[in-house]
MIDOSE-1310 file (N, C-alpha, C; in nm, 2 decimals, decimal comma, always signed):
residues 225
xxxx	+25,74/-7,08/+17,41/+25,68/-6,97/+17,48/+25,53/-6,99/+17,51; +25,47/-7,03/+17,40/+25,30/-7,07/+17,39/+25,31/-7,21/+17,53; +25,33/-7,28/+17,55/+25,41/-7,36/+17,65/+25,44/-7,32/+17,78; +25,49/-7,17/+17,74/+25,52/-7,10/+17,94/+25,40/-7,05/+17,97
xxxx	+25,30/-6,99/+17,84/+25,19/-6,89/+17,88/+25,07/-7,00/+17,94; +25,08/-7,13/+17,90/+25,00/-7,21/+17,93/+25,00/-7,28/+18,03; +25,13/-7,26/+18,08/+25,19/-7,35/+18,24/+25,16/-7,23/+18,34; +25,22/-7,09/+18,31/+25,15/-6,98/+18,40/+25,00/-6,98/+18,41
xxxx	+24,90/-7,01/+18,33/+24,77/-6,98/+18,31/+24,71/-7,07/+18,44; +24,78/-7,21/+18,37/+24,71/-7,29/+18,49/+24,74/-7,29/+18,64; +24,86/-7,27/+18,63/+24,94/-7,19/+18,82/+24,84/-7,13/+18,83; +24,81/-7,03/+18,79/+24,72/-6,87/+18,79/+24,61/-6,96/+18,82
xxxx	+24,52/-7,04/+18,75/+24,39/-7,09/+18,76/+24,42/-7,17/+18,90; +24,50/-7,24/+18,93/+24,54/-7,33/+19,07/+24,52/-7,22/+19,20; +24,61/-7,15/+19,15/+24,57/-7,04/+19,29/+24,40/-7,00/+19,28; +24,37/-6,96/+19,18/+24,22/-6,87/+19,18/+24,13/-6,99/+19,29
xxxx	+24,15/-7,09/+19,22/+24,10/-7,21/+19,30/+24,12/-7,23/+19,44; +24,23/-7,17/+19,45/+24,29/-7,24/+19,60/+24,20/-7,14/+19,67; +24,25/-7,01/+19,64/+24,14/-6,89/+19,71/+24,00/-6,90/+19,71; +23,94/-6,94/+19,64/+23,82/-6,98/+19,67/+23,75/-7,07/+19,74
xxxx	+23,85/-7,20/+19,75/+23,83/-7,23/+19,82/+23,81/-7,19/+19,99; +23,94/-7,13/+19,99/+24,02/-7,07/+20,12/+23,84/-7,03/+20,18; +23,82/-6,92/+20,08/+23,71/-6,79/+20,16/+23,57/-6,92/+20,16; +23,51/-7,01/+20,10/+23,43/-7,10/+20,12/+23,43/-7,08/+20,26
xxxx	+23,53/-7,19/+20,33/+23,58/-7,27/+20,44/+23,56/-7,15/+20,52; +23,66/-7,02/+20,52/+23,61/-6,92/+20,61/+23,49/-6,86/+20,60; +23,36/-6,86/+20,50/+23,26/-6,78/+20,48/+23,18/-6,89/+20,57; +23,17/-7,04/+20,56/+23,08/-7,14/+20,57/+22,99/-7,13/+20,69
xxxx	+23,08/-7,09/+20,83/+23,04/-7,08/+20,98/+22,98/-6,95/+20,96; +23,00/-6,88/+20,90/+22,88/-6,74/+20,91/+22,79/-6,76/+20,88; +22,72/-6,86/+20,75/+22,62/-6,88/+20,69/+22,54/-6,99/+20,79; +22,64/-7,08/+20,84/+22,52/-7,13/+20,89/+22,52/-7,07/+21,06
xxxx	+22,58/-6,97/+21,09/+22,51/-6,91/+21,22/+22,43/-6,84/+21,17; +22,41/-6,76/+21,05/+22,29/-6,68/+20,98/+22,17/-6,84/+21,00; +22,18/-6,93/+20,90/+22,08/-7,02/+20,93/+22,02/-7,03/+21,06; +22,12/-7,04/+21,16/+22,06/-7,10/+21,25/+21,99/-7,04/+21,35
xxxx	+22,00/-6,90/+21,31/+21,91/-6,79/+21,39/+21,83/-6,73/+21,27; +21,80/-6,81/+21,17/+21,69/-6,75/+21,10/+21,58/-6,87/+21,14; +21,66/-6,97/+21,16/+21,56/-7,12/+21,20/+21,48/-7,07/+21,35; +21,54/-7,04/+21,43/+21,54/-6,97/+21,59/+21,43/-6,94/+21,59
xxxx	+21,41/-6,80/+21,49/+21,30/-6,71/+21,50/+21,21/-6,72/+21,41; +21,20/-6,84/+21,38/+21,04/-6,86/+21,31/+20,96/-6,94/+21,46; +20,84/-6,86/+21,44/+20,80/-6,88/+21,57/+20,68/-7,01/+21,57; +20,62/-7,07/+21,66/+20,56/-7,15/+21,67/+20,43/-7,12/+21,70
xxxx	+20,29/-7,14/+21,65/+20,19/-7,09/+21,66/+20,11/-7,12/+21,80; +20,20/-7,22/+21,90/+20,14/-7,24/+22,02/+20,17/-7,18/+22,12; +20,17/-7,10/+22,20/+20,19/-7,01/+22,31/+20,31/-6,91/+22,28; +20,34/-6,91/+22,14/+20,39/-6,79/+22,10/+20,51/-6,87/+22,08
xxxx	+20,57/-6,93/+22,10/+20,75/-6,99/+22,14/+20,83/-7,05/+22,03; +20,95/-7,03/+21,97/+21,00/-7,03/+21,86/+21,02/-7,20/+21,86; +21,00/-7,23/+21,74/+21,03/-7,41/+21,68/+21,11/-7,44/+21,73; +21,24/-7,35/+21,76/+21,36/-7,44/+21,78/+21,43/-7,33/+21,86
xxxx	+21,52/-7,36/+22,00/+21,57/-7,33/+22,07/+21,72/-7,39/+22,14; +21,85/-7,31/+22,08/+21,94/-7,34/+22,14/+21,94/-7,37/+22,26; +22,06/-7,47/+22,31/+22,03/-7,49/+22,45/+22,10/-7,37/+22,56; +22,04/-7,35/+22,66/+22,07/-7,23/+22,73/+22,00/-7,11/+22,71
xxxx	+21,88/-7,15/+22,56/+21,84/-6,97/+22,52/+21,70/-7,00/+22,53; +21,64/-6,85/+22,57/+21,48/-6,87/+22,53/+21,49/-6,73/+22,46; +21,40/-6,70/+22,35/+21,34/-6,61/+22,32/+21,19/-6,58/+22,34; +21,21/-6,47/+22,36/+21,03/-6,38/+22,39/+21,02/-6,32/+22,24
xxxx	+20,91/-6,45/+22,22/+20,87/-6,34/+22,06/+20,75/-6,24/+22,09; +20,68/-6,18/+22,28/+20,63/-6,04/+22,24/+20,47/-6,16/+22,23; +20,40/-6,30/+22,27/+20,32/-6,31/+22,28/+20,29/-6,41/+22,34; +20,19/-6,47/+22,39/+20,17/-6,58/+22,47/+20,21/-6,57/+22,60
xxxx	+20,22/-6,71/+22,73/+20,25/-6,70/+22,82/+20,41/-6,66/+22,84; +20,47/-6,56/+22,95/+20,59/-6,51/+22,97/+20,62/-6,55/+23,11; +20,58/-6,69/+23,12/+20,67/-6,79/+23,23/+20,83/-6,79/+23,25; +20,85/-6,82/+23,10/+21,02/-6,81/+23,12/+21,08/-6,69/+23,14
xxxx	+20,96/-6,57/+23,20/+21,09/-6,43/+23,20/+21,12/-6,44/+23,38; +21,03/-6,52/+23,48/+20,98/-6,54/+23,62/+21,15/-6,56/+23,66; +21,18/-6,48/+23,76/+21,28/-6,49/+23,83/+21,33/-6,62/+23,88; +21,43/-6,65/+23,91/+21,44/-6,77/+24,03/+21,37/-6,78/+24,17
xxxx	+21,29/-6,87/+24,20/+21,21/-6,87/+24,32/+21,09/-6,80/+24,30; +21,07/-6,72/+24,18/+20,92/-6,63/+24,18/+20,83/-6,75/+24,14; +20,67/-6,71/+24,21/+20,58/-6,85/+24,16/+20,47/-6,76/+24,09; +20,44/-6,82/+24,03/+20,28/-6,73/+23,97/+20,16/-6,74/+24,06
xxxx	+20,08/-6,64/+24,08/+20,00/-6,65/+24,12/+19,90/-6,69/+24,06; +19,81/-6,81/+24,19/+19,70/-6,84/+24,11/+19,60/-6,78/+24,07; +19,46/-6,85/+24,00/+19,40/-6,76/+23,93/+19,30/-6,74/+24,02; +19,25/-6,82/+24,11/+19,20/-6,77/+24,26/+19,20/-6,64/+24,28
xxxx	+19,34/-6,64/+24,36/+19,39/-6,52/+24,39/+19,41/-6,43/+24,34; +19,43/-6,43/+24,20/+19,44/-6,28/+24,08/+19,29/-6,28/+24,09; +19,20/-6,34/+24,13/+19,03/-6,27/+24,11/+19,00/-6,25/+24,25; +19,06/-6,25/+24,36/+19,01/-6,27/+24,47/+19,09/-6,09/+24,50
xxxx	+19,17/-6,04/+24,42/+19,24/-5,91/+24,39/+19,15/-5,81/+24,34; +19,11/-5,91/+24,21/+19,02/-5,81/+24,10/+18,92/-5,78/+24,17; +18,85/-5,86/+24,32/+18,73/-5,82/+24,34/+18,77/-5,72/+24,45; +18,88/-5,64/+24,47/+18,90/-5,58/+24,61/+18,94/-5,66/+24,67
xxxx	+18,97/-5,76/+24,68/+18,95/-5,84/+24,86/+19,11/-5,96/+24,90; +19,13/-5,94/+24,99/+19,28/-6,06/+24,94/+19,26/-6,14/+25,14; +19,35/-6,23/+25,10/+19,36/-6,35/+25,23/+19,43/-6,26/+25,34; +19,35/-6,29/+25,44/+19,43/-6,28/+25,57/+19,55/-6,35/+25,59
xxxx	+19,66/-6,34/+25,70/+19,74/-6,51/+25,73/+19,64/-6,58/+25,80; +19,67/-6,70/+25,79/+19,57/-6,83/+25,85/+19,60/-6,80/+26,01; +19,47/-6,86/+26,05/+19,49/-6,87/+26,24/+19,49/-6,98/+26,22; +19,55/-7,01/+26,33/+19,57/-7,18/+26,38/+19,43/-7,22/+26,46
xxxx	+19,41/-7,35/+26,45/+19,30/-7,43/+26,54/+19,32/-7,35/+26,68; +19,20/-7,33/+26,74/+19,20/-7,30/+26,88/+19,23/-7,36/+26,97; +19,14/-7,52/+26,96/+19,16/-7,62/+27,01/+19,22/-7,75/+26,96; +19,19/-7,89/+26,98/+19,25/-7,99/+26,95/+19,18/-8,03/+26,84
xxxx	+19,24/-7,97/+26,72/+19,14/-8,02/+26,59/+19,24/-7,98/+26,47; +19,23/-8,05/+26,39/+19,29/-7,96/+26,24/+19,23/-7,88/+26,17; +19,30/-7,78/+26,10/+19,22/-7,70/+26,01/+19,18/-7,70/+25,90; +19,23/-7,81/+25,82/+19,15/-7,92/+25,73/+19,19/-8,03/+25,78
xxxx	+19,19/-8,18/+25,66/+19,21/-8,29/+25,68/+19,12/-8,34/+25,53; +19,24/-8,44/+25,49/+19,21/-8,45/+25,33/+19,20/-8,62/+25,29; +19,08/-8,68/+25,23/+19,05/-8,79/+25,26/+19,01/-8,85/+25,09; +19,13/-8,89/+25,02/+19,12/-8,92/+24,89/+19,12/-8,77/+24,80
xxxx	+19,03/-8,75/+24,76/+19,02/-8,61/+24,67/+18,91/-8,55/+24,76; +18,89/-8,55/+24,83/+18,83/-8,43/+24,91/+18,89/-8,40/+25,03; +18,87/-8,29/+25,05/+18,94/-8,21/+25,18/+18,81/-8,15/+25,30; +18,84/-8,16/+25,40/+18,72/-8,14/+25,49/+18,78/-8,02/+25,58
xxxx	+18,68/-7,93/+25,57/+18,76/-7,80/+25,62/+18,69/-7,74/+25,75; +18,76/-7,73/+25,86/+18,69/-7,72/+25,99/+18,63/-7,56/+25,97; +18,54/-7,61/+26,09/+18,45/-7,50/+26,12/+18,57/-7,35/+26,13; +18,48/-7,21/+26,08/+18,56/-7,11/+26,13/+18,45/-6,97/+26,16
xxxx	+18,47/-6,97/+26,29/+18,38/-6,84/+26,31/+18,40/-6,75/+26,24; +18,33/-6,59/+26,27/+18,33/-6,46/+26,23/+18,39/-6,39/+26,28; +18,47/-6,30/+26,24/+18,55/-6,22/+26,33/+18,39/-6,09/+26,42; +18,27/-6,07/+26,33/+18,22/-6,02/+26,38/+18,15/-6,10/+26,54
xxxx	+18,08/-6,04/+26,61/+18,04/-6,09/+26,72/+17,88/-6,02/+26,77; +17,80/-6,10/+26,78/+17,65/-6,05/+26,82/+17,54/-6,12/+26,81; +17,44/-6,12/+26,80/+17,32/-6,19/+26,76/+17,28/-6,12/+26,69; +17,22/-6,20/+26,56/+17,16/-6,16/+26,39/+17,05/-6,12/+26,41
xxxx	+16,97/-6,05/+26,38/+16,81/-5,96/+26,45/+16,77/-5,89/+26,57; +16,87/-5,90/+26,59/+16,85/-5,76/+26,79/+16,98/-5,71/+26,78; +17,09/-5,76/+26,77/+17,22/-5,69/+26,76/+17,30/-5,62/+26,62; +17,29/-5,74/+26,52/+17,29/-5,71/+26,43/+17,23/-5,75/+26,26
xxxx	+17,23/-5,62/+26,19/+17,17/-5,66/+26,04/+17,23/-5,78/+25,92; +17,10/-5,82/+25,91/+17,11/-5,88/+25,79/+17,22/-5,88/+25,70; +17,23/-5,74/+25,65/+17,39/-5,70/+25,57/+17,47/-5,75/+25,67; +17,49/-5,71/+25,81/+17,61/-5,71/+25,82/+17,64/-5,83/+25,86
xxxx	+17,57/-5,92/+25,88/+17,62/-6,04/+25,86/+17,61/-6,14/+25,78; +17,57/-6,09/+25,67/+17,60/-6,16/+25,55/+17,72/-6,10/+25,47; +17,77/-5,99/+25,51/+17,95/-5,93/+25,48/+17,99/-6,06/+25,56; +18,01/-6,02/+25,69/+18,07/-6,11/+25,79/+18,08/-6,28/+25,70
xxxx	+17,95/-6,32/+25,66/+17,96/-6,49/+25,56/+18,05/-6,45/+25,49; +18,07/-6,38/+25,42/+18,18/-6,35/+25,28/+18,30/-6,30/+25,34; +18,34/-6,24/+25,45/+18,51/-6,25/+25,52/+18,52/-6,38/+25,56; +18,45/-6,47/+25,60/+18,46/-6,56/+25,68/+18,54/-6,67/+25,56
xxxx	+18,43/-6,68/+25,47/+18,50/-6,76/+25,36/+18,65/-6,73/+25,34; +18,66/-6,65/+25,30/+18,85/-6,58/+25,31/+18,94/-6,66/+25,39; +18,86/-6,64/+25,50/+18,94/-6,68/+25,59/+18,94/-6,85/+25,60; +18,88/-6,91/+25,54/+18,89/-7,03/+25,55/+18,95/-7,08/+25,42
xxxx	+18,98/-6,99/+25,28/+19,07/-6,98/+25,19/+19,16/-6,98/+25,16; +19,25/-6,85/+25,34/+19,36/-6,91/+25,35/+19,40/-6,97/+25,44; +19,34/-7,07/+25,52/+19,40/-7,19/+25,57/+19,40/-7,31/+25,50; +19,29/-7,32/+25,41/+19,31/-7,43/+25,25/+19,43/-7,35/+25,21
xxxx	+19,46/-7,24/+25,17/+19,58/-7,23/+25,10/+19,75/-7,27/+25,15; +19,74/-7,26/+25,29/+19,86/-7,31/+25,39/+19,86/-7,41/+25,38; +19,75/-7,52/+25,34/+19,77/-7,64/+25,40/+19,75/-7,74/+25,22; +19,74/-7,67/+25,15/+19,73/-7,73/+25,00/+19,82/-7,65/+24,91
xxxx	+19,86/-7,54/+24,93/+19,95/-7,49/+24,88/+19,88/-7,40/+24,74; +19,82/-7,43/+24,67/+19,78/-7,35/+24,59/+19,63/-7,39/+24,58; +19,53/-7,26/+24,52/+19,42/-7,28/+24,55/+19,35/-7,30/+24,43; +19,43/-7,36/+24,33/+19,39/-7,37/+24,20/+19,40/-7,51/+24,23
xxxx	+19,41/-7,61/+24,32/+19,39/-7,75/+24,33/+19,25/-7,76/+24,36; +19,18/-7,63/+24,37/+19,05/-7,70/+24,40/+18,95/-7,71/+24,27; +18,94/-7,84/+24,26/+18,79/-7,90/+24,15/+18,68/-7,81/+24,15; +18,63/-7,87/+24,31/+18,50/-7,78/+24,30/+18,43/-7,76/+24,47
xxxx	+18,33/-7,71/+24,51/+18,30/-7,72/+24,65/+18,20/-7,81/+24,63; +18,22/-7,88/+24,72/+18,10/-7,99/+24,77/+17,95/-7,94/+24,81; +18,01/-7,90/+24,98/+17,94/-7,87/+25,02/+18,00/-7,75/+25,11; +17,84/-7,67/+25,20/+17,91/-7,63/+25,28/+17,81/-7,57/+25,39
xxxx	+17,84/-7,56/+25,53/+17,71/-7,59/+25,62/+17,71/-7,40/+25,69; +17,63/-7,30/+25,71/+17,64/-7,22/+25,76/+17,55/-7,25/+25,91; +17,65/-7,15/+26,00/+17,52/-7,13/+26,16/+17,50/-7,02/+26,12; +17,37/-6,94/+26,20/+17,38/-6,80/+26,23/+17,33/-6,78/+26,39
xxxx	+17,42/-6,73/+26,49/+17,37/-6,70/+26,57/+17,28/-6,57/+26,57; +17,15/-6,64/+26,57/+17,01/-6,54/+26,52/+16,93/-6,53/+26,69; +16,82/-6,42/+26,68/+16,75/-6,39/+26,76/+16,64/-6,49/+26,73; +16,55/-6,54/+26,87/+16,43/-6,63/+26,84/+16,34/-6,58/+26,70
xxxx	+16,30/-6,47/+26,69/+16,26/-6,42/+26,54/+16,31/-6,40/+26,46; +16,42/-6,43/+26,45/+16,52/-6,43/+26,27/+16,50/-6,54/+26,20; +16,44/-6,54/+26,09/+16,40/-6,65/+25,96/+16,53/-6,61/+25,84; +16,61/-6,50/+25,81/+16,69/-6,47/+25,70/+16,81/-6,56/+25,69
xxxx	+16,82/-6,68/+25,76/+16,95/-6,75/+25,76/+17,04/-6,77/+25,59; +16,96/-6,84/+25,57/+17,00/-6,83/+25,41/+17,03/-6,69/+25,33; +16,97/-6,60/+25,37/+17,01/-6,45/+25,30/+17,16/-6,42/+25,40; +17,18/-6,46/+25,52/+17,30/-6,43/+25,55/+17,40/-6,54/+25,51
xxxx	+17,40/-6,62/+25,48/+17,49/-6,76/+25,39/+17,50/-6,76/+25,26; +17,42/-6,69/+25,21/+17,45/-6,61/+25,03/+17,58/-6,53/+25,05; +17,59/-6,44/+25,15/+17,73/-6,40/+25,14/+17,87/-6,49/+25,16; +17,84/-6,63/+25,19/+17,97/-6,70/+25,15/+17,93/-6,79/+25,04
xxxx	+17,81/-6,81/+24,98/+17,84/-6,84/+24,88/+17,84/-6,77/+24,77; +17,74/-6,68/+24,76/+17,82/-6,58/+24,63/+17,88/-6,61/+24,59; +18,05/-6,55/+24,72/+18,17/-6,53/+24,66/+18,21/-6,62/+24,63; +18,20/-6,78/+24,65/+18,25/-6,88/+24,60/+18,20/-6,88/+24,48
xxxx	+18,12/-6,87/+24,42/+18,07/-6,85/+24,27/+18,13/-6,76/+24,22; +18,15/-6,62/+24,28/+18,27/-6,51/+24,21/+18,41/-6,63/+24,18; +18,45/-6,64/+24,30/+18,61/-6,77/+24,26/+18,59/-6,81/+24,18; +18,47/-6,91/+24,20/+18,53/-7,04/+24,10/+18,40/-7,08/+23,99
xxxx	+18,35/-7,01/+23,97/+18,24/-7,00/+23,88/+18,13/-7,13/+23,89; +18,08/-7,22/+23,83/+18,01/-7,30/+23,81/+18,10/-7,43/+23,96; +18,23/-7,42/+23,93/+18,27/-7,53/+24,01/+18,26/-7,45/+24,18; +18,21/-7,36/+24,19/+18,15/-7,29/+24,34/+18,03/-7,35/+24,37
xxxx	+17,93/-7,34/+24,31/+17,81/-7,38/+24,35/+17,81/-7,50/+24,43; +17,71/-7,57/+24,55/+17,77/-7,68/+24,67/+17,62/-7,65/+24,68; +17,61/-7,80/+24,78/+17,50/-7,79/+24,85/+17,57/-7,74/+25,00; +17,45/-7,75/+25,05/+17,44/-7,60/+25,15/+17,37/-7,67/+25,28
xxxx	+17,34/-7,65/+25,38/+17,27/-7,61/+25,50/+17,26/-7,47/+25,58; +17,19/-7,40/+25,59/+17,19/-7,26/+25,67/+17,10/-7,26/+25,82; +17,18/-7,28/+25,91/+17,10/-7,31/+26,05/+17,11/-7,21/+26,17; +16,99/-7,15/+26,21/+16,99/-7,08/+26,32/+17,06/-7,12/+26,43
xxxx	+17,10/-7,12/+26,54/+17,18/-7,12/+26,66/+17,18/-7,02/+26,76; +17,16/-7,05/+26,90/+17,17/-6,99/+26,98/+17,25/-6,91/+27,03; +17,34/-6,99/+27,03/+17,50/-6,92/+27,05/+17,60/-6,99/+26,92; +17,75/-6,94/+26,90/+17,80/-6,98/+26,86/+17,96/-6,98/+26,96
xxxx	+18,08/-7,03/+26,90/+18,21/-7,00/+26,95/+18,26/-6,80/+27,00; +18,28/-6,82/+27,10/+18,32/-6,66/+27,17/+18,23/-6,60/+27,08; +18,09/-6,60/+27,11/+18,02/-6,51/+27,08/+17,98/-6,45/+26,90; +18,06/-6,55/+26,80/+18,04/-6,50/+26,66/+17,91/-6,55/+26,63
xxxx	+17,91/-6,42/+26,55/+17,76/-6,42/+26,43/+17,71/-6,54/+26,38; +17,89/-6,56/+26,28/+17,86/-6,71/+26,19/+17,95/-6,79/+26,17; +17,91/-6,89/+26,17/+18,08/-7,00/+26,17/+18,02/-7,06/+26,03; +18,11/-7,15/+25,95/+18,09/-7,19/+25,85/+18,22/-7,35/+25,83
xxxx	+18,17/-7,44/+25,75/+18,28/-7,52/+25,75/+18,23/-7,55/+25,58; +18,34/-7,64/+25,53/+18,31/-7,65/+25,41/+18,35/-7,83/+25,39; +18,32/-7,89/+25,24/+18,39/-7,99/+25,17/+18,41/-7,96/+25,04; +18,58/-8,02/+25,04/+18,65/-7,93/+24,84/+18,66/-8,09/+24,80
xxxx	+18,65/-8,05/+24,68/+18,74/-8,17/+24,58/+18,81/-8,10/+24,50; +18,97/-8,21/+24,57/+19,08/-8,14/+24,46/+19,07/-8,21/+24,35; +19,21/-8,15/+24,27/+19,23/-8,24/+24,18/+19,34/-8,34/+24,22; +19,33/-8,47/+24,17/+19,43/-8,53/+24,21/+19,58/-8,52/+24,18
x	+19,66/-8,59/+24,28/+19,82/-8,57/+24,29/+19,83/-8,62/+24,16
């Protein structure tokens, strides 16, 4: 009998074993999908983004850049243009050349950006003020912003401005040329801060193209391809 209770004990112990085993094997894959999404969400102290990422998955841990939430086909806007917002002011569409010329033309890391009149029209000291054609210099730049932007694609390729040449069609007694050419360069210094600043020329003129105030041309350096 001591012999049967000893042979049942260990069957009895064989099973206990066997079940334990059993629930192991079934418990194992829960624990390591617990692992593997506790590994997930430990986050990485560089732009916010978790150490490790399944393939197919992003998580938003709630800081840093949120590039990966950007639709299909959505592009970010550059930081140009998010300040060129902040200041009130945004790009026209580009006009095409009038005549037989391009509206830039790009020669190693600089870009040469054709002349572009004023939409205003007059002569600076008999027709019109000072202000208003030193506004007129600061639309004009815009407008020559977005034809660099059509033809370079984003405006955060630009380094810095070179240069840049203003006319003013002024009256024989108008000396203010430079106080009306602060208004396109200011704003380039609003854009682009330190990399705005250019050398310059501001020149009186008789006439200019159909009658504008001010024409302006510029030279950028991008960055390279």
């Amino acid at each position: 009998m001591a012999i049967g209770h000893r042979g049942a004990r260990e069957k009895g112990g064989g099973l206990e074993e066997a079940a334990l085993d059993a629930g192991i094997v079934r418990l194992r894959p829960v624990l390591i999908t617990v692992g593997a999404t506790i590994f997930a969400l430990v986050p990485l102290a560089i732009h916010g983004r978790p150490l490790w990422e399944p393939p197919g998955v992003l998580f938003d841990l709630g800081v840093g850049p949120q590039d990966h939430q950007m639709g299909a086909g959505q592009a970010l806007t550059s930081r140009v243009e998010s300040r060129i917002r902040d200041l009130g002011l945004s790009l026209a569409p580009p006009k095409p050349p009038v005549a037989n010329y391009l509206g830039t033309k790009r020669s190693g890391d600089l870009l040469f950006v054709a002349g572009r009149v004023s939409r205003l029209r007059g002569e600076v000291g008999s027709e019109i003020t000072t202000d208003a054609a030193r506004a007129a210099a600061r639309e004009t730049v815009l407008d020559l912003l977005a034809i660099i932007k059509r033809d370079i694609g984003d405006l955060d390729r630009i380094v810095s401005v070179e240069r840049m040449q203003g006319f003013v069609r002024s009256a024989a007694s108008f000396t203010e040329h430079p106080t009306v050419i602060d208004g396109a360069s200011d704003l380039l210094v609003e854009l682009f801060g330190e990399a705005g600043r250019h050398a310059r020329t501001a020149t009186g003129a008789a006439q200019l193209p159909f009658g504008a105030a001010v024409q302006l041309d510029m030279v950028l350096r991008l960055a390279p391809d």
